[in-house]
DRENDO-1510 file (C-alpha; in Angstrom, 1 decimal, always signed):
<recs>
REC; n; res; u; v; w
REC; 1; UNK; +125.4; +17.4; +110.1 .
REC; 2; UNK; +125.4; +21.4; +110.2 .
REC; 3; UNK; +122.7; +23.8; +112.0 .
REC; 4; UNK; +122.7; +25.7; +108.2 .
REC; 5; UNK; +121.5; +22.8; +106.6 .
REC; 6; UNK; +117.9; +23.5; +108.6 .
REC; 7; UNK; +117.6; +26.6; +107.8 .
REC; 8; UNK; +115.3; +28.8; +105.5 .
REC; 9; UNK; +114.4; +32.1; +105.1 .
REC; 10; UNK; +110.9; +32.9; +106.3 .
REC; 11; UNK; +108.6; +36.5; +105.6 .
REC; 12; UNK; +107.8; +37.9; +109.5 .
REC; 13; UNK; +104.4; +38.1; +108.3 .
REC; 14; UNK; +104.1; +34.7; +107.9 .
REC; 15; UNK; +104.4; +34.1; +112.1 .
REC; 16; UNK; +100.8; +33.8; +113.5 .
REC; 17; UNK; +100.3; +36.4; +115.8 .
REC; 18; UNK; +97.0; +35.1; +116.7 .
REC; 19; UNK; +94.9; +31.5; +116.6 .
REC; 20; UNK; +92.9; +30.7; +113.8 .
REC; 21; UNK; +89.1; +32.1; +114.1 .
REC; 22; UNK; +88.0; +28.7; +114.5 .
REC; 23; UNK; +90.1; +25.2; +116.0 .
REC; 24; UNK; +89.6; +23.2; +113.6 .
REC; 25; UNK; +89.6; +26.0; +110.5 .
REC; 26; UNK; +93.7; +25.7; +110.6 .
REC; 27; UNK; +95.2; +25.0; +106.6 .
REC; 28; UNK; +96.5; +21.6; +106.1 .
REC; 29; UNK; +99.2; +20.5; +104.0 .
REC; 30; UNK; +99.0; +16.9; +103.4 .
REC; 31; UNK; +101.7; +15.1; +102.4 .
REC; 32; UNK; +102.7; +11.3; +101.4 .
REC; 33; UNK; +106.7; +10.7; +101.7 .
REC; 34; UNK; +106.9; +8.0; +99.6 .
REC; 35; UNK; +105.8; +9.7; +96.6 .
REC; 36; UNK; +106.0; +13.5; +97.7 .
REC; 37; UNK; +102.7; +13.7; +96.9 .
REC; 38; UNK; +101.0; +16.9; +98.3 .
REC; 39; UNK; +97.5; +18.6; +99.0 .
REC; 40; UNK; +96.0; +21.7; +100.6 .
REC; 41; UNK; +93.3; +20.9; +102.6 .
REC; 42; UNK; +91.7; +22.3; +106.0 .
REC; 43; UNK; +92.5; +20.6; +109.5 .
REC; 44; UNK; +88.8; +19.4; +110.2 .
REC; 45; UNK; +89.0; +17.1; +106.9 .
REC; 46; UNK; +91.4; +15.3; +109.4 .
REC; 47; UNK; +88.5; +12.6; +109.8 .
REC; 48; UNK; +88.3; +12.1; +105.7 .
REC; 49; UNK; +91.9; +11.6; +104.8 .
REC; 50; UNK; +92.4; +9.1; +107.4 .
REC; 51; UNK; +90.7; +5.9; +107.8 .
REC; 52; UNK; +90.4; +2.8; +110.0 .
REC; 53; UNK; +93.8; +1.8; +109.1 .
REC; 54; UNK; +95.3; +4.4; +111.3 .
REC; 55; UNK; +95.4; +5.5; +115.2 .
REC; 56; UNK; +96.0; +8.6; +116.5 .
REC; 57; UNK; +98.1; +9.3; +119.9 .
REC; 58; UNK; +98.3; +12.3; +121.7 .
REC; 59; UNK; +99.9; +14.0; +124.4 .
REC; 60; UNK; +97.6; +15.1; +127.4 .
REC; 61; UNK; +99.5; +17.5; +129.1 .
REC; 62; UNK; +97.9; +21.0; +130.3 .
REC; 63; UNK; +100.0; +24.0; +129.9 .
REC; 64; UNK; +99.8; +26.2; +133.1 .
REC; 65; UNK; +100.0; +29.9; +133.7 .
REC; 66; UNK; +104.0; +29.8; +133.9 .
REC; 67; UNK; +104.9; +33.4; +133.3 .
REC; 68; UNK; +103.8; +35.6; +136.8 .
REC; 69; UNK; +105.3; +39.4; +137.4 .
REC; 70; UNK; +107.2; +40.4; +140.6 .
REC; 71; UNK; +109.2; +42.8; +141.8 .
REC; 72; UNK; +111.8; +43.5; +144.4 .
REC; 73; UNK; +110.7; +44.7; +148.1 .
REC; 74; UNK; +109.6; +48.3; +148.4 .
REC; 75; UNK; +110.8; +48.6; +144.7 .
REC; 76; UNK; +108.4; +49.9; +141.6 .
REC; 77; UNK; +109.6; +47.7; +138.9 .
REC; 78; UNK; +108.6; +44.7; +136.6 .
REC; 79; UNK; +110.6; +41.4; +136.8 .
REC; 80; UNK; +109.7; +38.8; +134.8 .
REC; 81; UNK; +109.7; +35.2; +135.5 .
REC; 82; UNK; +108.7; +32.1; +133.8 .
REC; 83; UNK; +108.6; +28.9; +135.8 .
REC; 84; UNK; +110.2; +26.1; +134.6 .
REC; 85; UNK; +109.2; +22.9; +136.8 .
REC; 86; UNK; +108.7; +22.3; +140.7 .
REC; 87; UNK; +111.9; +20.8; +141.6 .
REC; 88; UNK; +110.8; +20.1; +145.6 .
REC; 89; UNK; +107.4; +20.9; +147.5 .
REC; 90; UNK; +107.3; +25.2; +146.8 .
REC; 91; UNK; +110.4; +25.0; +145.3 .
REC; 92; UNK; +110.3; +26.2; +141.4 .
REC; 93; UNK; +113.2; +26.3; +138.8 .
REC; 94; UNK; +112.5; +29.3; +136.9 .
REC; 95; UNK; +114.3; +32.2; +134.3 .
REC; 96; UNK; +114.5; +35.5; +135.2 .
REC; 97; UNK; +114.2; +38.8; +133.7 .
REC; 98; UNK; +116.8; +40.4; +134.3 .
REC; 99; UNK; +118.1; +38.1; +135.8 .
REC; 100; UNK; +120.7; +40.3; +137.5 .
REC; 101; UNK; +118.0; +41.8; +139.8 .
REC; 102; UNK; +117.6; +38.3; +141.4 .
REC; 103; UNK; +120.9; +37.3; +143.3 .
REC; 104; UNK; +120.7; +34.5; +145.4 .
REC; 105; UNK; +119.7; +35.1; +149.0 .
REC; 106; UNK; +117.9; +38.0; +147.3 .
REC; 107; UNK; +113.9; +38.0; +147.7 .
REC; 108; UNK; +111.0; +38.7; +145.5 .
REC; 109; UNK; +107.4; +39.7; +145.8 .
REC; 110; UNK; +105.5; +37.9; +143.5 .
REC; 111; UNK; +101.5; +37.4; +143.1 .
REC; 112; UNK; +101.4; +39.3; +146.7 .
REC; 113; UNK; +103.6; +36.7; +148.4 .
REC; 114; UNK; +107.1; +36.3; +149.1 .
REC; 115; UNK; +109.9; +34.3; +147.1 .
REC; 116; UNK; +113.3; +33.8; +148.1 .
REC; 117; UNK; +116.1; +33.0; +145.5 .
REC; 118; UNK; +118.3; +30.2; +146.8 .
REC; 119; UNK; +120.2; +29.6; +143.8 .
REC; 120; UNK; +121.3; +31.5; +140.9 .
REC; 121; UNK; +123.4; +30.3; +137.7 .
REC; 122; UNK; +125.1; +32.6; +134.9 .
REC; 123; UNK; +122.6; +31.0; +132.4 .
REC; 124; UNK; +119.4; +33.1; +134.4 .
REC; 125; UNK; +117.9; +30.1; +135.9 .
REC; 126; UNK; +117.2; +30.6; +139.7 .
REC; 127; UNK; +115.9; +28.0; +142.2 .
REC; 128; UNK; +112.7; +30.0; +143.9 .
REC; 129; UNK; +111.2; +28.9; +147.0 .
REC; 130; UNK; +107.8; +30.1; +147.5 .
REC; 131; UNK; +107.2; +31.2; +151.4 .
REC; 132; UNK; +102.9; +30.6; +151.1 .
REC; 133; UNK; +101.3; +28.0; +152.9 .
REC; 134; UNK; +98.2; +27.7; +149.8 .
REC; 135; UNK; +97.7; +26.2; +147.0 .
REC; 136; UNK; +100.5; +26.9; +144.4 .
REC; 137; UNK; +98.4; +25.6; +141.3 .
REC; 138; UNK; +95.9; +27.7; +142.0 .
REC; 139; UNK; +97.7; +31.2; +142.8 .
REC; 140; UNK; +99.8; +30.9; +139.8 .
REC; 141; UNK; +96.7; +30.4; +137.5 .
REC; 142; UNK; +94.9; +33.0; +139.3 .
REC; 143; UNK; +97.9; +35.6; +138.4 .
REC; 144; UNK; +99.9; +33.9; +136.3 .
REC; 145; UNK; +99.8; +34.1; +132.2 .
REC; 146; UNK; +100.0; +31.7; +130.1 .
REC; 147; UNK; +103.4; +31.2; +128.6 .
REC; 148; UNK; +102.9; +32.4; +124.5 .
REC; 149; UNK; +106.3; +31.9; +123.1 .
REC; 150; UNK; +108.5; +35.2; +122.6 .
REC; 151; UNK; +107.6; +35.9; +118.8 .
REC; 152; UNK; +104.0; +36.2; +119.4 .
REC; 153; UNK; +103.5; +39.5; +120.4 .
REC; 154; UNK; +101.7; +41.3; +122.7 .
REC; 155; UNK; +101.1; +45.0; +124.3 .
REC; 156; UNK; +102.0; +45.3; +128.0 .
REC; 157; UNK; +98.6; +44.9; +130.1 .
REC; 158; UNK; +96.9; +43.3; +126.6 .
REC; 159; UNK; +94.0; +41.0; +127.0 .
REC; 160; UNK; +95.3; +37.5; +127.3 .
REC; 161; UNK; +92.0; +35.6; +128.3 .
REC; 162; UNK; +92.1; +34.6; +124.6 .
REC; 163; UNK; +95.3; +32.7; +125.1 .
REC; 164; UNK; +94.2; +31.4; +128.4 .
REC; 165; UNK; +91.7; +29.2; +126.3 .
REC; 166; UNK; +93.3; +28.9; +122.5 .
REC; 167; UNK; +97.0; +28.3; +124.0 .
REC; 168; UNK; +95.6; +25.0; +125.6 .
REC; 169; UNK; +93.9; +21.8; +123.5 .
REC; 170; UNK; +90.8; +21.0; +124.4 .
REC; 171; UNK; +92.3; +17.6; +126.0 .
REC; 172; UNK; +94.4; +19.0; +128.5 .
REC; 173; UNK; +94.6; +17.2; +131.6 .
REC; 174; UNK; +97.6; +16.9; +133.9 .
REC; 175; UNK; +99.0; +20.1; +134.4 .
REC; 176; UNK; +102.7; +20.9; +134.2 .
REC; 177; UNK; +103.6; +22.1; +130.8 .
REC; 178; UNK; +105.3; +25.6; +130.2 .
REC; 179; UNK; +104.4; +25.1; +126.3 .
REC; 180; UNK; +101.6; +24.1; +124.7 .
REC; 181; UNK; +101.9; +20.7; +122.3 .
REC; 182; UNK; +100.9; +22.9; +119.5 .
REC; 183; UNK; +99.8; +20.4; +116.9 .
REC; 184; UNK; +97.3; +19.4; +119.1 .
REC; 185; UNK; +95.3; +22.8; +119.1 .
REC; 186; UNK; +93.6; +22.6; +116.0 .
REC; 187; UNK; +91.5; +19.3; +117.6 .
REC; 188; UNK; +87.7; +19.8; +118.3 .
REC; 189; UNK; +85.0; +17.7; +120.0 .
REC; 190; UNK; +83.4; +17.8; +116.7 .
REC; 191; UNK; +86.9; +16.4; +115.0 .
REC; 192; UNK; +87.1; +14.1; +118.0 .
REC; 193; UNK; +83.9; +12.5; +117.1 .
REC; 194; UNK; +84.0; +11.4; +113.4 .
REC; 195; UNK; +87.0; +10.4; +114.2 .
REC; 196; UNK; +85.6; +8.1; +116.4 .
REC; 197; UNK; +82.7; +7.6; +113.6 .
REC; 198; UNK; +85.1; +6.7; +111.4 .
REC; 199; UNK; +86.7; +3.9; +113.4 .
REC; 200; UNK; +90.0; +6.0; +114.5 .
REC; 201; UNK; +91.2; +5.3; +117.9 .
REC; 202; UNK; +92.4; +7.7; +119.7 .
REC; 203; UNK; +95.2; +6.8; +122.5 .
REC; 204; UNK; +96.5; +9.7; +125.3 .
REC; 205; UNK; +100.3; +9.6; +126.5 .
REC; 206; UNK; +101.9; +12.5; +128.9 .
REC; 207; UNK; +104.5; +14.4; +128.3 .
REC; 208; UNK; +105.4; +17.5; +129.8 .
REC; 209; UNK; +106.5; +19.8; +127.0 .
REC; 210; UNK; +109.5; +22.1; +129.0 .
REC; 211; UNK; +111.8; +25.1; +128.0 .
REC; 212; UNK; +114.4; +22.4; +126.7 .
REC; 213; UNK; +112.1; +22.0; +123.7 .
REC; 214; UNK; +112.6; +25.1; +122.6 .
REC; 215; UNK; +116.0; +26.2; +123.6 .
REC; 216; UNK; +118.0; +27.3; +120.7 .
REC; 217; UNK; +120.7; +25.2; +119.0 .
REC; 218; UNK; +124.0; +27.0; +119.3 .
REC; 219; UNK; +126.6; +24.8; +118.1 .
REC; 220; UNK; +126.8; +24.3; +114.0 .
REC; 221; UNK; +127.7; +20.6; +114.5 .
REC; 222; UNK; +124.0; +19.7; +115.9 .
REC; 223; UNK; +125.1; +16.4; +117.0 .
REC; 224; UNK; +127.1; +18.2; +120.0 .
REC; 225; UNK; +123.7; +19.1; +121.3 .
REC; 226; UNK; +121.8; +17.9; +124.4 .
REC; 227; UNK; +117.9; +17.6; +124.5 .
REC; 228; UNK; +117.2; +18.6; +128.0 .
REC; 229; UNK; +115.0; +16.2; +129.6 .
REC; 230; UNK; +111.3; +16.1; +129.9 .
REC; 231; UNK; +108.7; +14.0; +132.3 .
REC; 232; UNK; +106.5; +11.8; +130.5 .
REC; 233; UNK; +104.0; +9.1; +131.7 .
REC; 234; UNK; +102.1; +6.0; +129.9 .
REC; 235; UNK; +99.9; +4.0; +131.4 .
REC; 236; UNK; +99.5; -0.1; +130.8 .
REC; 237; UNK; +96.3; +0.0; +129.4 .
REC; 238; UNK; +97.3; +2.2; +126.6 .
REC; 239; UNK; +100.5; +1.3; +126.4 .
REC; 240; UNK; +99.0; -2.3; +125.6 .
REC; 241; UNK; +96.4; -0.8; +123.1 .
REC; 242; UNK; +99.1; +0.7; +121.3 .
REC; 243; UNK; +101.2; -2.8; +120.8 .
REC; 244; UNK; +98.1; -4.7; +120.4 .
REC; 245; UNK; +97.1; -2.0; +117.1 .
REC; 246; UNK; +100.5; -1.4; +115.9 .
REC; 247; UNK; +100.8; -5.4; +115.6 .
REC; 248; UNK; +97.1; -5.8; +114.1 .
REC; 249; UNK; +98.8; -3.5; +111.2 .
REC; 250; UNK; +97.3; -0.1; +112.1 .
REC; 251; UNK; +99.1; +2.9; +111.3 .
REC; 252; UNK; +100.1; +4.9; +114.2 .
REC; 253; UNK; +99.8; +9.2; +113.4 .
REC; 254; UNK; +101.0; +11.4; +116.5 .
REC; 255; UNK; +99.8; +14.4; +117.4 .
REC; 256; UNK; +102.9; +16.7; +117.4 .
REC; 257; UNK; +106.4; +16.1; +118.1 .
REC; 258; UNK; +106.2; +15.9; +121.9 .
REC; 259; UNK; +104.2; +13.1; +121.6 .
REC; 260; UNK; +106.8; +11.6; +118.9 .
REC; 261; UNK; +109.8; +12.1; +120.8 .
REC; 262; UNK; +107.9; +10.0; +123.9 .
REC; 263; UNK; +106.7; +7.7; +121.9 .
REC; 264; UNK; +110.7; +6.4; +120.3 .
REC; 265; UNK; +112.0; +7.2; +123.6 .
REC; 266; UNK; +109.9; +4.5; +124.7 .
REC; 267; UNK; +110.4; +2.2; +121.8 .
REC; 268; UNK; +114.1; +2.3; +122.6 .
REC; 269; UNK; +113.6; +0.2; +125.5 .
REC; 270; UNK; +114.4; -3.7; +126.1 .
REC; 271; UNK; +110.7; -4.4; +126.7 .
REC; 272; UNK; +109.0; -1.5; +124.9 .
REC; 273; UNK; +105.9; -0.8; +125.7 .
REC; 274; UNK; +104.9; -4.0; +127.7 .
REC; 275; UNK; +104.2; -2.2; +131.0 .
REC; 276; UNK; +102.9; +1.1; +132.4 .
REC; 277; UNK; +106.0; +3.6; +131.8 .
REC; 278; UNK; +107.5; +7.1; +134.0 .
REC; 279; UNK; +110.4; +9.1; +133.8 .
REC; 280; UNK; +112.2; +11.7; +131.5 .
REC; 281; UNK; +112.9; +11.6; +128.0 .
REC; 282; UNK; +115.8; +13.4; +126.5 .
REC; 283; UNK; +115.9; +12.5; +122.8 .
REC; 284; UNK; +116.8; +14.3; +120.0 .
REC; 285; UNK; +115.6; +13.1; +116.7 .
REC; 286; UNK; +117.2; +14.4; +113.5 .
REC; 287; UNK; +117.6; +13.0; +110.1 .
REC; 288; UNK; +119.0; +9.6; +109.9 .
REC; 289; UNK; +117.3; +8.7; +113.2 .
REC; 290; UNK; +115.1; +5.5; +112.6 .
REC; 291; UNK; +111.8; +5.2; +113.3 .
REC; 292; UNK; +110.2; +2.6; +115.0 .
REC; 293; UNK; +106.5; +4.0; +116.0 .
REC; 294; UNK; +105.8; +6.1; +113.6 .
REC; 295; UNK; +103.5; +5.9; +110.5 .
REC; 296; UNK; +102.1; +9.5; +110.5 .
REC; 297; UNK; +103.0; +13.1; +111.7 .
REC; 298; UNK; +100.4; +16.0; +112.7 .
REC; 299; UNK; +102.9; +18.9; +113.3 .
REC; 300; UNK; +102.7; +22.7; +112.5 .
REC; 301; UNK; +105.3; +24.8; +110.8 .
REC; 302; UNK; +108.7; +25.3; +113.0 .
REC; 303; UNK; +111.5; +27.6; +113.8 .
REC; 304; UNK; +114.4; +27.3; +111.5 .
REC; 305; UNK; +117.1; +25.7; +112.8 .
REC; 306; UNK; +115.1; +24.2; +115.4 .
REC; 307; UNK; +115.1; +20.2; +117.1 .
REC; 308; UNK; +111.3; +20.4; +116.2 .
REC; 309; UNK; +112.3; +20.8; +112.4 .
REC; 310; UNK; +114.7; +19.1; +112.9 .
REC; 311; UNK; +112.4; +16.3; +114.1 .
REC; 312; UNK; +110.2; +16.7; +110.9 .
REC; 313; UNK; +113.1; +16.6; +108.3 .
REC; 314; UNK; +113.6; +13.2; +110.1 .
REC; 315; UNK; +110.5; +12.0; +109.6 .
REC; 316; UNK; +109.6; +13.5; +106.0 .
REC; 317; UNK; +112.6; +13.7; +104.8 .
REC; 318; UNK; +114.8; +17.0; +105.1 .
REC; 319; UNK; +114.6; +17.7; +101.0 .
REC; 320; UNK; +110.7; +17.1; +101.3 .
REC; 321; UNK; +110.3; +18.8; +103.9 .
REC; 322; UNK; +112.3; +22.0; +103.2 .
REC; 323; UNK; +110.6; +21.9; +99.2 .
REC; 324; UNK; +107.1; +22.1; +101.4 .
REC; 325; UNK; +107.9; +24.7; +103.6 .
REC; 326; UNK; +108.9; +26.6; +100.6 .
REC; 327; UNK; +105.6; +25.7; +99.0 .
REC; 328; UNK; +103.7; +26.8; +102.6 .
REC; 329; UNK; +105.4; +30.2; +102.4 .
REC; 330; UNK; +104.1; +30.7; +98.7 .
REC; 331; UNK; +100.5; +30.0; +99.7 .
REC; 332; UNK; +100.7; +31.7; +102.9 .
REC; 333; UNK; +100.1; +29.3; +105.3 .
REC; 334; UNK; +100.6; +30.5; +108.7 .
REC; 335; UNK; +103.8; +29.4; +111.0 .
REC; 336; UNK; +104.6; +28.5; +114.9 .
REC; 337; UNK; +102.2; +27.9; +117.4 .
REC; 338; UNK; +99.3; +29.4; +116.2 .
REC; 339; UNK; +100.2; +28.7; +112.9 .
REC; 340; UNK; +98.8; +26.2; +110.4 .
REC; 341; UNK; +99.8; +22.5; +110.3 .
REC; 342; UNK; +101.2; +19.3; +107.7 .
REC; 343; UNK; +99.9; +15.6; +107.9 .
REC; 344; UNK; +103.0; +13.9; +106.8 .
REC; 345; UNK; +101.8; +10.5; +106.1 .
</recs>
């Protein structure tokens, strides 16, 4: 299976530069596999086209403010760096921009306070250790920014309390993402509750969403590449609501592809979903993978060429899929993370 066959050509001004006015104001593109059956709708009709038939499960995580400024000692100079995960107590893995101004056993001064670089690998990556005795958490979200993806663009020293609050769903909980679970950002209360009006549980697993997610597939034959892994938690009360609805016949929609990816890494398992679950999930999902969860997909428009198309073409169906983003592009629906969004059902 080559990297070509998921790609497509996409207008620039089709990349959503900012959210959507309101949440839940996103377009919709609703679409039934079996029949290829398609409407336009708007993302708070959520409630409407679903029923009590179906569960939703999303992914809890909380993105934090993973992208902080520093510079060298006595130097006037910006060096970017975007966290990755703690990998010890005030130890970070992190990329570096440049990367060649960060050697290892160089230091940097970052949000005021000192950070040494122990290690250092071709790639950019450089193991930090942060010499402060305080709260971590709370410095880097004190000056730190929130980590917008690359193709959304903004103006050195630009406003980015706006991001602070749309680049984060309104069920955020456990801190430790470097992305936001984008599908997730179109939920309100409001959408929350005639959901629950409408007899649609709702059911919260953790994943933190890291770099990996993202990280470009370079080789042509995608089956050569590795899904770097990600933490993710369920507990065994929901992990038990989930069997007990999924064997009662409900539907089971995720929010996003995060939340999909934990969701059949779990399933993989000998006795799925019949305890309280930790660890890290590294699977890649691409067409011909089988699904065992799954019944419904909230996801927004992705990268060409990426796992999280790649994902959806699994899911869908990569000739459905690709004939609706075609059909997105000519009614200029909005792409990426602030983009607009599909119900694949």
């Amino acid at each position: 299976m080559n990297l070509s066959d998921f790609d497509f050509d996409l207008p620039e001004h089709l990349i959503a530069q900012a959210p959507a006015s309101e949440r839940d104001g996103s377009k919709m593109m609703v679409v039934w596999r079996e029949t290829g059956k398609r409407e336009h709708r708007v993302f708070r009709e959520l409630p409407d086209i679903l029923n009590s038939e179906h569960f939703l499960v999303i992914n809890n995580t909380r993105v934090f403010s993973a992208r902080l400024r520093a510079c060298r000692p006595g130097r006037r100079e910006e060096i970017e760096i975007l966290l990755l995960r703690e990998t010890a107590p005030r130890e970070w893995l992190a990329l570096i921009k440049p990367a060649r101004k960060a050697p290892a056993g160089g230091e940097l001064v970052v949000c005021g306070r000192t950070a040494r670089v122990l290690e250092a690998s071709e790639s950019g990556s450089r193991l930090l250790r942060f010499e402060y005795d305080g709260d971590l958490e709370q410095l880097f979200e004190q000056f730190g920014e929130p980590p917008i993806p690359p193709y959304i663009h903004r103006s050195k020293g630009a406003d980015l309390s706006i991001d602070k609050i749309r680049y984060q769903t309104v069920y955020a909980r456990h801190s430790g993402s470097v992305a936001a679970p984008t599908a997730g950002l179109h939920f309100t209360e409001e959408v929350f509750r005639r959901l629950q009006d409408r007899g649609i549980p709702i059911c919260e697993v953790l994943l933190h969403v890291g770099y990996g997610t993202f990280k470009p597939v370079r080789c042509e034959n995608i089956l050569e590449h590795t899904m770097e892994a990600e933490y993710f938690e369920l507990d065994a009360v929901t992990a038990g609501r989930i069997r007990t609805y999924k064997s009662g016949g409900r539907r089971l929609v995720a929010v996003g592809t995060t939340t999909t990816r934990c969701l059949e890494y779990l399933a993989t398992g000998k006795e799925a979903l019949e305890h309280a679950a930790s660890g890290f999930c590294n699977l890649f999902i691409y067409p011909g993978f089988q699904f065992r969860m799954l019944d419904g997909l909230v996801t927004n428009f992705h990268l060409p060429r990426s796992t999280l198309f790649m994902l959806a073409s699994a899911f869908a169906g990569r000739d459905l899929l690709a004939d609706c983003y075609q059909e997105a592009i000519a009614n200029n629906y909005r792409f990426y993370s602030y983009g607009d969004c599909m119900l694949i059902l």
